[in-house]
MDAnalysis code that builds the backbone (N, CA, C; Angstrom):
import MDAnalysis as mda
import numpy as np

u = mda.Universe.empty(516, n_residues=172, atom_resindex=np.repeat(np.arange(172), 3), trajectory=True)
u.add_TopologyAttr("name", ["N", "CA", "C"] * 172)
u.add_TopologyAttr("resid", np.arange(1, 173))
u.add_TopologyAttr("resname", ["UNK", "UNK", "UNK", "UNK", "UNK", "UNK", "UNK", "UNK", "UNK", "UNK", "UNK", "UNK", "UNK", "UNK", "UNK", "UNK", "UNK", "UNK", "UNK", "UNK", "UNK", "UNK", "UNK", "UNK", "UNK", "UNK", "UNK", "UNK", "UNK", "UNK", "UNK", "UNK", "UNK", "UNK", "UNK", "UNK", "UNK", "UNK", "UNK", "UNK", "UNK", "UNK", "UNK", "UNK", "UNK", "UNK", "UNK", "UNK", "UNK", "UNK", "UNK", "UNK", "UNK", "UNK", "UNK", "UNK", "UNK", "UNK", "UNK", "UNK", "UNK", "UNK", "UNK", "UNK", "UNK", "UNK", "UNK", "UNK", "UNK", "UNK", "UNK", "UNK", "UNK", "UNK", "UNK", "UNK", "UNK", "UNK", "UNK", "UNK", "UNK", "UNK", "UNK", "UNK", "UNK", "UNK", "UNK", "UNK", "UNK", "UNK", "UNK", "UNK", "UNK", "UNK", "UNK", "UNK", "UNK", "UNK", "UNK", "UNK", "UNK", "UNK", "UNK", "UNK", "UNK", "UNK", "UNK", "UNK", "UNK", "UNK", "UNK", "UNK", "UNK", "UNK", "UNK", "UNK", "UNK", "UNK", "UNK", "UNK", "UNK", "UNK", "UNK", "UNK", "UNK", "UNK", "UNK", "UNK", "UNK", "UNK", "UNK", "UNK", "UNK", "UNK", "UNK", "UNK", "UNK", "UNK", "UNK", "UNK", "UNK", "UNK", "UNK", "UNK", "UNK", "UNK", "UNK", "UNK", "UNK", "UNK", "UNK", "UNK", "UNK", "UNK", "UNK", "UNK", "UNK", "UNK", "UNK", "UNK", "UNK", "UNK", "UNK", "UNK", "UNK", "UNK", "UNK", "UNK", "UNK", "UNK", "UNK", "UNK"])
u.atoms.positions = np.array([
    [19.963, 95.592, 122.381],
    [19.489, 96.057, 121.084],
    [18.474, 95.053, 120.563],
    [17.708, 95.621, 119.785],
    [16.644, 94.703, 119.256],
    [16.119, 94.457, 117.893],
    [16.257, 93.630, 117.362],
    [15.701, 93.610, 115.741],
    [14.604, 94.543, 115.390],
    [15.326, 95.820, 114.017],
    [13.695, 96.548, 114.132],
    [12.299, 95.289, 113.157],
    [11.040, 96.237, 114.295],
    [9.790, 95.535, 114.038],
    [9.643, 95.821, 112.964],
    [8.543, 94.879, 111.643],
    [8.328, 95.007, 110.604],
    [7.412, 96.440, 110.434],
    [6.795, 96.852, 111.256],
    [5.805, 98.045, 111.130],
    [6.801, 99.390, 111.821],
    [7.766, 99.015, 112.549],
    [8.519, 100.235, 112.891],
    [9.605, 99.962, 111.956],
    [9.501, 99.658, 110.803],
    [10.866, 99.626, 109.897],
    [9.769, 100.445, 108.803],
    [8.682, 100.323, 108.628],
    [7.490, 101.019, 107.447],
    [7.191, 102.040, 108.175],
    [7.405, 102.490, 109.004],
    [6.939, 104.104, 109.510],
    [8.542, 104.862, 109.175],
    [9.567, 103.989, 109.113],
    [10.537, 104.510, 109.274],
    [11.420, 104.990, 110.371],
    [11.241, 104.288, 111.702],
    [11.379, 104.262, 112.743],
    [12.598, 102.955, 113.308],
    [13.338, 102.528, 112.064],
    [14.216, 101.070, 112.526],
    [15.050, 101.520, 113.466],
    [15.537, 102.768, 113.391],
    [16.636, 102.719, 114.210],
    [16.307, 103.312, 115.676],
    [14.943, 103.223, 115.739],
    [14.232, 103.265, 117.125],
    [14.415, 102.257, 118.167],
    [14.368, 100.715, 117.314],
    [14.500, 99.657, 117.330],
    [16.098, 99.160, 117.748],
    [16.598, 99.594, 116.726],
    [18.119, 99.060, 117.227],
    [18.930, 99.670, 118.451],
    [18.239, 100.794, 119.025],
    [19.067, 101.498, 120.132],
    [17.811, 101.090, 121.541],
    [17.259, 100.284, 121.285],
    [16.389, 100.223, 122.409],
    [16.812, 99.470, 123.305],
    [16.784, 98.797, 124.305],
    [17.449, 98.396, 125.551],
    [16.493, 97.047, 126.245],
    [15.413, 96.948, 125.099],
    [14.172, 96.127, 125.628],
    [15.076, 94.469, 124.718],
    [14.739, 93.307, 125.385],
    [15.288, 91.876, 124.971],
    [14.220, 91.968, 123.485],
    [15.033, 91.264, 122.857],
    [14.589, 90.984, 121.322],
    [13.683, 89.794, 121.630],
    [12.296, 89.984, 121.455],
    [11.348, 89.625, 121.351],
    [10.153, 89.719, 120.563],
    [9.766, 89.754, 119.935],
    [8.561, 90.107, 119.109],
    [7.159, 89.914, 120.009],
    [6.541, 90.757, 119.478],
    [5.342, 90.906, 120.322],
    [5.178, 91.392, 121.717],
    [6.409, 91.353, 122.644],
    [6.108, 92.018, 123.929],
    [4.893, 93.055, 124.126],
    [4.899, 93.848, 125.342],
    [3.734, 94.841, 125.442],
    [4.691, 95.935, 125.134],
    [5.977, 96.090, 125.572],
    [6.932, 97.306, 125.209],
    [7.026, 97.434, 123.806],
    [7.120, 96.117, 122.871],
    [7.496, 96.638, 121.638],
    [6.068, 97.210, 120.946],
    [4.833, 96.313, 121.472],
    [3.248, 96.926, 121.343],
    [3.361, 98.383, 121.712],
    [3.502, 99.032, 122.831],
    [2.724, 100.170, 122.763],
    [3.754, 101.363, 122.221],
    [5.184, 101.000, 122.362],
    [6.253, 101.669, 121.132],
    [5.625, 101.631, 119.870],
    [4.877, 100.998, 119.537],
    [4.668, 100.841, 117.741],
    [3.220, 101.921, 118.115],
    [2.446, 101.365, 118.929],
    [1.377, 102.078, 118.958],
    [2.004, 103.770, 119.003],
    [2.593, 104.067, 119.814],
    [3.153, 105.511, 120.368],
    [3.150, 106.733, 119.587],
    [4.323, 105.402, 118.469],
    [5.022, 106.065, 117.254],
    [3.827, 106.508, 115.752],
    [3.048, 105.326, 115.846],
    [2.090, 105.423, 115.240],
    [0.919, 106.450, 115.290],
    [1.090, 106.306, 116.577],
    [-0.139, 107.475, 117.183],
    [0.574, 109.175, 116.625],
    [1.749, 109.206, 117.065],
    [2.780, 110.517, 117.029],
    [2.762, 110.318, 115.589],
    [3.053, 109.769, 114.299],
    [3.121, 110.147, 113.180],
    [1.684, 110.577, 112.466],
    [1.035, 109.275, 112.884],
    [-0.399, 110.280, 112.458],
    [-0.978, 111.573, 112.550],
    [-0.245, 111.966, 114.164],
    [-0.903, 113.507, 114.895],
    [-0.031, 114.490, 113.752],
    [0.936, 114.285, 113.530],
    [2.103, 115.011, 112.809],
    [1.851, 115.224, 111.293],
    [1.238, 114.515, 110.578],
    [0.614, 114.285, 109.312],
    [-0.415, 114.813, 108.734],
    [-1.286, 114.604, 109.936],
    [-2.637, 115.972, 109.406],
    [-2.795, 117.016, 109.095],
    [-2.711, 117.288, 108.248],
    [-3.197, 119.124, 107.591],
    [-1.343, 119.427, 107.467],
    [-1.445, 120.752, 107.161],
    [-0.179, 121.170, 107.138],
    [0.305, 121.537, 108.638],
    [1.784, 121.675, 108.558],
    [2.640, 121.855, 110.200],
    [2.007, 123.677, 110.897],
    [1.590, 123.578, 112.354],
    [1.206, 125.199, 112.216],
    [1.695, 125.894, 113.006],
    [3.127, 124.761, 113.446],
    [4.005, 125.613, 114.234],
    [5.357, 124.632, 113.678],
    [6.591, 125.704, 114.637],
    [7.773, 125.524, 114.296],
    [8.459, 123.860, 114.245],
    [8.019, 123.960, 115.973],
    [8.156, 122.672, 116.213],
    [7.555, 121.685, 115.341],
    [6.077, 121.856, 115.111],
    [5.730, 120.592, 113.767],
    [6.629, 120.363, 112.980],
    [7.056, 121.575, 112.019],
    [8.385, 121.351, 111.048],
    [9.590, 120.837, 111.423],
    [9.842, 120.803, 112.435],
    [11.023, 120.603, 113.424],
    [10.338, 118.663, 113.418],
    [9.690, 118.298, 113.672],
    [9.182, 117.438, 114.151],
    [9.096, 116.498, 113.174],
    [8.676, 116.813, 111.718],
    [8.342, 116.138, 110.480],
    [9.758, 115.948, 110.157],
    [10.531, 117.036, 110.403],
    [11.973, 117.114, 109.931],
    [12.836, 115.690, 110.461],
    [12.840, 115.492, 111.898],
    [13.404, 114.367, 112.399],
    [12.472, 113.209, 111.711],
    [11.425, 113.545, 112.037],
    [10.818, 112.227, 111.243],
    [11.367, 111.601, 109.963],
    [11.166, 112.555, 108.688],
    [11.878, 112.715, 107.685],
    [13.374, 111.683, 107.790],
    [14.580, 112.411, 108.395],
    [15.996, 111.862, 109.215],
    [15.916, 110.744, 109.308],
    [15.574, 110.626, 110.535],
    [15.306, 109.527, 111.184],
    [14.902, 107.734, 109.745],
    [13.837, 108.202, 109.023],
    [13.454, 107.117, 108.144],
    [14.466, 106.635, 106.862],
    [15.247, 107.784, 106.516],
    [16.531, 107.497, 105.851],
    [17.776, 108.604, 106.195],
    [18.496, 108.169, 107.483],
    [19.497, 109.016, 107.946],
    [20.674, 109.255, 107.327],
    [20.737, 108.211, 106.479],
    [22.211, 108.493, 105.559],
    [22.101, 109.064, 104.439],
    [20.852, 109.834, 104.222],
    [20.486, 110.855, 103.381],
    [20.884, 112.060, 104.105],
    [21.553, 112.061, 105.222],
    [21.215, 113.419, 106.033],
    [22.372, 113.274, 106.631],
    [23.854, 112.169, 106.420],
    [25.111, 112.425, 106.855],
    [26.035, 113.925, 107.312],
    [25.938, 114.961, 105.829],
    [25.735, 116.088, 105.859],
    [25.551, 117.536, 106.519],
    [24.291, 116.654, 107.927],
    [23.660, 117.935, 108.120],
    [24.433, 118.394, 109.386],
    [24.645, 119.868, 109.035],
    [25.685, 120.360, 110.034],
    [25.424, 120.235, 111.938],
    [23.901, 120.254, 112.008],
    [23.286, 120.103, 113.491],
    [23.406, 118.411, 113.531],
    [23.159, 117.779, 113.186],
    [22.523, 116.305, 113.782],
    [23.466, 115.339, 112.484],
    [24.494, 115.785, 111.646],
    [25.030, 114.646, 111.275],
    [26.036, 113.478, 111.709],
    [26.249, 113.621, 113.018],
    [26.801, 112.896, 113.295],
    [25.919, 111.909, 114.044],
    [24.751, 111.979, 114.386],
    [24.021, 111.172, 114.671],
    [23.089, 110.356, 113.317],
    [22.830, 111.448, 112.580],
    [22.565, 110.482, 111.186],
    [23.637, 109.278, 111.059],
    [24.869, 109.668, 111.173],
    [25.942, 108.694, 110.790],
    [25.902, 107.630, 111.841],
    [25.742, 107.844, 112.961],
    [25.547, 107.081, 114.171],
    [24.423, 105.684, 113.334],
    [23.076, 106.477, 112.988],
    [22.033, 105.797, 112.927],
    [22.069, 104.877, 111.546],
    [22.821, 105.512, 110.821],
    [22.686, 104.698, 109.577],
    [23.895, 103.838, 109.903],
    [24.795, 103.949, 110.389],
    [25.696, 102.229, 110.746],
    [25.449, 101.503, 111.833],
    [24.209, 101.765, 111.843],
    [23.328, 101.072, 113.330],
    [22.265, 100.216, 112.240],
    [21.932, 100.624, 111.251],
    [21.349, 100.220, 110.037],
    [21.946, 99.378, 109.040],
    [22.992, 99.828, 109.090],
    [24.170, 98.681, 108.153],
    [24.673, 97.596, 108.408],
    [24.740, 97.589, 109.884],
    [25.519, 96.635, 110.812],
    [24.186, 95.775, 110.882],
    [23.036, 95.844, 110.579],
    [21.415, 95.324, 111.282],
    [21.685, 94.903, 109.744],
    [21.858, 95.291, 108.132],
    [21.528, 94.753, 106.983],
    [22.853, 93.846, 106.441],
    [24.057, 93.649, 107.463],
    [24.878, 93.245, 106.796],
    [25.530, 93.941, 106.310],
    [26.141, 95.217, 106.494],
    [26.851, 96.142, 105.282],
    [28.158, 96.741, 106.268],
    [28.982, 96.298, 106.203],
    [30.056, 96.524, 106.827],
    [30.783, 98.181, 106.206],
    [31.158, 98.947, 107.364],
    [32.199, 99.990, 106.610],
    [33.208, 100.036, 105.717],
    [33.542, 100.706, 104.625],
    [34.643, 100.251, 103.742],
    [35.941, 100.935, 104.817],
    [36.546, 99.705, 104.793],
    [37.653, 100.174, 105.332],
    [39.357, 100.317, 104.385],
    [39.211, 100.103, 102.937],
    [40.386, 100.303, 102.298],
    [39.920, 101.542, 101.236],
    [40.738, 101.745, 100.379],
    [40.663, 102.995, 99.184],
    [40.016, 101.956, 98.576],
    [40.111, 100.873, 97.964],
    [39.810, 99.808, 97.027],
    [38.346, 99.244, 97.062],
    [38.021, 99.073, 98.510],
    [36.750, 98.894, 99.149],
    [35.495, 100.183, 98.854],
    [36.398, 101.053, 98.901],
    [35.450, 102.616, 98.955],
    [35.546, 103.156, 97.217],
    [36.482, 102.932, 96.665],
    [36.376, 102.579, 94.891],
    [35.066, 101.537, 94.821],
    [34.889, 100.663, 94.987],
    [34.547, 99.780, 94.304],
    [32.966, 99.682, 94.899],
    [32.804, 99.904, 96.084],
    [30.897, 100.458, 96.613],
    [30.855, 101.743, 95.389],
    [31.672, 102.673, 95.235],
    [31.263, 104.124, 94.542],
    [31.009, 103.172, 93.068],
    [31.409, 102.276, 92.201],
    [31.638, 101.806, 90.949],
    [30.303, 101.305, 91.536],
    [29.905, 100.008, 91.916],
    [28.630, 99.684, 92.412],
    [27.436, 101.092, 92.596],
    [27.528, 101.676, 93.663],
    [26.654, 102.730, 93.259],
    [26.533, 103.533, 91.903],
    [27.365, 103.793, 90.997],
    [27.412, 104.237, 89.753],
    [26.655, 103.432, 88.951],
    [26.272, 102.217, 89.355],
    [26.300, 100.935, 88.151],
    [24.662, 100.805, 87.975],
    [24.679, 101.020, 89.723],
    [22.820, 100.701, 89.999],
    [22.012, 101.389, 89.372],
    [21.256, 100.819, 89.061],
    [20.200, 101.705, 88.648],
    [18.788, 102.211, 89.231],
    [18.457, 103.716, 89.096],
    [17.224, 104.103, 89.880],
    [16.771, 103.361, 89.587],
    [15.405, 102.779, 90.561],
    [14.128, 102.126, 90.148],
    [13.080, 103.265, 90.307],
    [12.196, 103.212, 89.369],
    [11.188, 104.140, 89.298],
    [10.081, 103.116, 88.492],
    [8.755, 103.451, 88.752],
    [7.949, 102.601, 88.459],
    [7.819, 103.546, 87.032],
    [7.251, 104.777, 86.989],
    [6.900, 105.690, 86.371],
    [7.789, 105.918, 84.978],
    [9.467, 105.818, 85.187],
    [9.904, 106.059, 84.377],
    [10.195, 104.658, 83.199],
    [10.138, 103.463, 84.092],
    [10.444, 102.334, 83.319],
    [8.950, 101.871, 82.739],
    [7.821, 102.155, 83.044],
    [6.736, 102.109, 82.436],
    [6.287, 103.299, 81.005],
    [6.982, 104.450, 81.389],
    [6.969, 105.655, 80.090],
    [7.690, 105.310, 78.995],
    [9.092, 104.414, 79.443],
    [10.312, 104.079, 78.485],
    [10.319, 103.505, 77.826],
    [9.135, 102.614, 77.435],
    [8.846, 101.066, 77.177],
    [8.870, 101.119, 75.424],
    [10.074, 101.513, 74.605],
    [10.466, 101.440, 73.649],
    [11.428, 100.599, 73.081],
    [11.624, 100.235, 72.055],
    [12.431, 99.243, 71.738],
    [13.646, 99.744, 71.628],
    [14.128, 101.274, 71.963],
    [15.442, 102.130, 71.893],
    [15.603, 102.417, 73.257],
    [15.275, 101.872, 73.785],
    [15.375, 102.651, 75.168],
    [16.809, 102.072, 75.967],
    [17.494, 101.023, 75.539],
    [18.524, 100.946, 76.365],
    [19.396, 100.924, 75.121],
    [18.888, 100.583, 73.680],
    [20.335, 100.211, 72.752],
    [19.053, 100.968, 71.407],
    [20.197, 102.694, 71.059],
    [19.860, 103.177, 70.099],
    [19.656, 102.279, 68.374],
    [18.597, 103.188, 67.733],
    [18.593, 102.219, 66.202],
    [19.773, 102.566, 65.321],
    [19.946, 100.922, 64.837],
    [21.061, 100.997, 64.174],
    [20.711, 101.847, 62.958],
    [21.624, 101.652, 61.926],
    [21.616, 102.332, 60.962],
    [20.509, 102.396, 59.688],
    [20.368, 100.868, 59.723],
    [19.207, 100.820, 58.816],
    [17.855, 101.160, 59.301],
    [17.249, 101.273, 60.399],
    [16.416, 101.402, 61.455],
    [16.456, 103.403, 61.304],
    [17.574, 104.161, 61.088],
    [17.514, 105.222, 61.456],
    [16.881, 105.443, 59.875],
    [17.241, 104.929, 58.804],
    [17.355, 105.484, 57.291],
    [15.906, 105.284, 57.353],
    [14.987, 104.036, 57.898],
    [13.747, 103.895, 57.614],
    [12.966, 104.637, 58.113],
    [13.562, 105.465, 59.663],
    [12.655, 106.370, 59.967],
    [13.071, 107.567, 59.159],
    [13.614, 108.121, 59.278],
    [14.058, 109.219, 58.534],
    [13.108, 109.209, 57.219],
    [13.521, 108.620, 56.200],
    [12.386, 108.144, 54.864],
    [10.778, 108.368, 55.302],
    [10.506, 107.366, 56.575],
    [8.816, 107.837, 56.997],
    [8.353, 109.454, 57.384],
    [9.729, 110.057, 58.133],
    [9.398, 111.244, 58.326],
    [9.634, 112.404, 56.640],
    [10.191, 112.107, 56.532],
    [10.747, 113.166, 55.365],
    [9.654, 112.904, 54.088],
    [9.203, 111.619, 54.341],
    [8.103, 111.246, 52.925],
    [6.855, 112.256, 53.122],
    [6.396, 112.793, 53.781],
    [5.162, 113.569, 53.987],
    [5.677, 115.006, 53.713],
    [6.985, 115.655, 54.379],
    [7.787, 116.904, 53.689],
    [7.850, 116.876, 52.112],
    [8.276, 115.538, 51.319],
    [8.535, 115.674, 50.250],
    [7.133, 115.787, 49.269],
    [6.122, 115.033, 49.970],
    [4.895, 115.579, 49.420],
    [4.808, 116.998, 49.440],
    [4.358, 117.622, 50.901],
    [4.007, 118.890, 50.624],
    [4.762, 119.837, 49.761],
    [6.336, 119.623, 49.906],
    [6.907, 120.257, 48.911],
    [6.373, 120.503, 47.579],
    [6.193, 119.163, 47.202],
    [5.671, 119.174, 45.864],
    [4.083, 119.676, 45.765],
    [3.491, 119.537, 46.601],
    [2.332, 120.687, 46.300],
    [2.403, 121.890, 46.660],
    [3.621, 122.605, 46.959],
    [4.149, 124.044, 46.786],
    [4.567, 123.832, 45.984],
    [5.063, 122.530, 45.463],
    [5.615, 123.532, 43.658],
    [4.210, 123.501, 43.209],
    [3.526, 122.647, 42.765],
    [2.181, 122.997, 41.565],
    [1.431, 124.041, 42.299],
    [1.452, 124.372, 43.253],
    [0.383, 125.416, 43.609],
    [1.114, 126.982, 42.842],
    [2.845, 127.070, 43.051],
    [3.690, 127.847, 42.459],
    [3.424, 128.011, 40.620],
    [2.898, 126.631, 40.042],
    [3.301, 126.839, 38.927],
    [1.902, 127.244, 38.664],
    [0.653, 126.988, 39.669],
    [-0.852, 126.842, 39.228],
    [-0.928, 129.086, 38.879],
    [-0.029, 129.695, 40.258],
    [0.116, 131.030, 40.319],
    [0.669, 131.671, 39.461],
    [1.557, 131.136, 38.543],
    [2.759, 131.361, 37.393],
    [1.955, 131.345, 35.921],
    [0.846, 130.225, 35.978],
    [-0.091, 130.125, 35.266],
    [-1.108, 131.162, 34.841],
    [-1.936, 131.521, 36.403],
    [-2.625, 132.384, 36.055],
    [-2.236, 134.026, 36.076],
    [-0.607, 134.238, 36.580],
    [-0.012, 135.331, 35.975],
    [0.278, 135.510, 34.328],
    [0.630, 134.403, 33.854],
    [1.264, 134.335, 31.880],
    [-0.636, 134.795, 31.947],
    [-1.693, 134.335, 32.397],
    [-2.930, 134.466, 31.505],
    [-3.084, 135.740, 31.589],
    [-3.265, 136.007, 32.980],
    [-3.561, 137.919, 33.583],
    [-2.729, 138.574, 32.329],
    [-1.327, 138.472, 32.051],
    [-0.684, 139.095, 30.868],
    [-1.098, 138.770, 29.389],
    [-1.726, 137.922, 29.185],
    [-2.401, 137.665, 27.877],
    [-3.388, 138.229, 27.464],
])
């Protein structure tokens, strides 16, 4: 088995790497023209849309293959997803939970984490965004919003009384 390469871990190809049979070496010509191969094959696969089955079929493993334990699940090939992603775990350090307590406590950890999104933590960028306004904070907005209602109100009343006006005259 072999440490995956830094460029076959960014195509998404690590676990190409860990089932290979070539001595852990960096740079060889085997691990060269594997990277080239794969590289060459994802590019061909990428261009334009898929215009046969097999393409889709093809993008599909690709897809798998780059995060397999997204794809534990799948009724054809999940047991090789599962294969590949503790071929991945065992390569990052991540041992199987082997108690109820162990498998509690990764699920509490996964609950805890938080998405990273560039997009959403850059949109969020409010001073409420993790701890709502307290009370005095709510009364002051409230007051800013409602102060412009309480105007117009009041120029529906004088416009009411300006109409009330020139009805008493119309009757005079």
């Amino acid at each position: 088995m072999a440490l995956p390469r830094r460029a076959m871990e960014q195509m998404g190809f690590a676990t190409c790497c860990l089932m290979c049979d070539a001595k852990d070496i960096a740079g060889t010509e085997r691990c060269r023209n594997c990277i080239n191969n794969h590289a060459k094959s994802r590019e061909r696969l990428n261009q334009g849309p898929p215009k046969t089955k097999a393409d889709r079929l093809a993008r599909e493993f690709i897809t798998m293959l780059a995060q397999p334990s997204k794809y534990i699940d799948d009724s054809e090939h999940g047991e090789s997803m599962i294969y590949y992603a503790s071929l991945i775990d065992k390569h990052n350090g991540i041992s199987p939970a082997k108690t109820a307590e162990e498998i509690e406590r990764r699920f509490k950890e996964l609950r805890l984490k938080k998405n990273k999104s560039i997009i959403r933590d850059v949109a969020n960028q409010n001073k409420w965004n993790d701890n709502p306004p307290d009370f005095f904070e709510r009364e002051e907005l409230l007051q800013l919003i409602t102060e412009d209602i309480i105007k117009e109100d009041t120029k529906w009343d004088d416009l009411l009384s300006e109409v009330g006006k020139l009805l008493e005259e119309e009757d005079n």
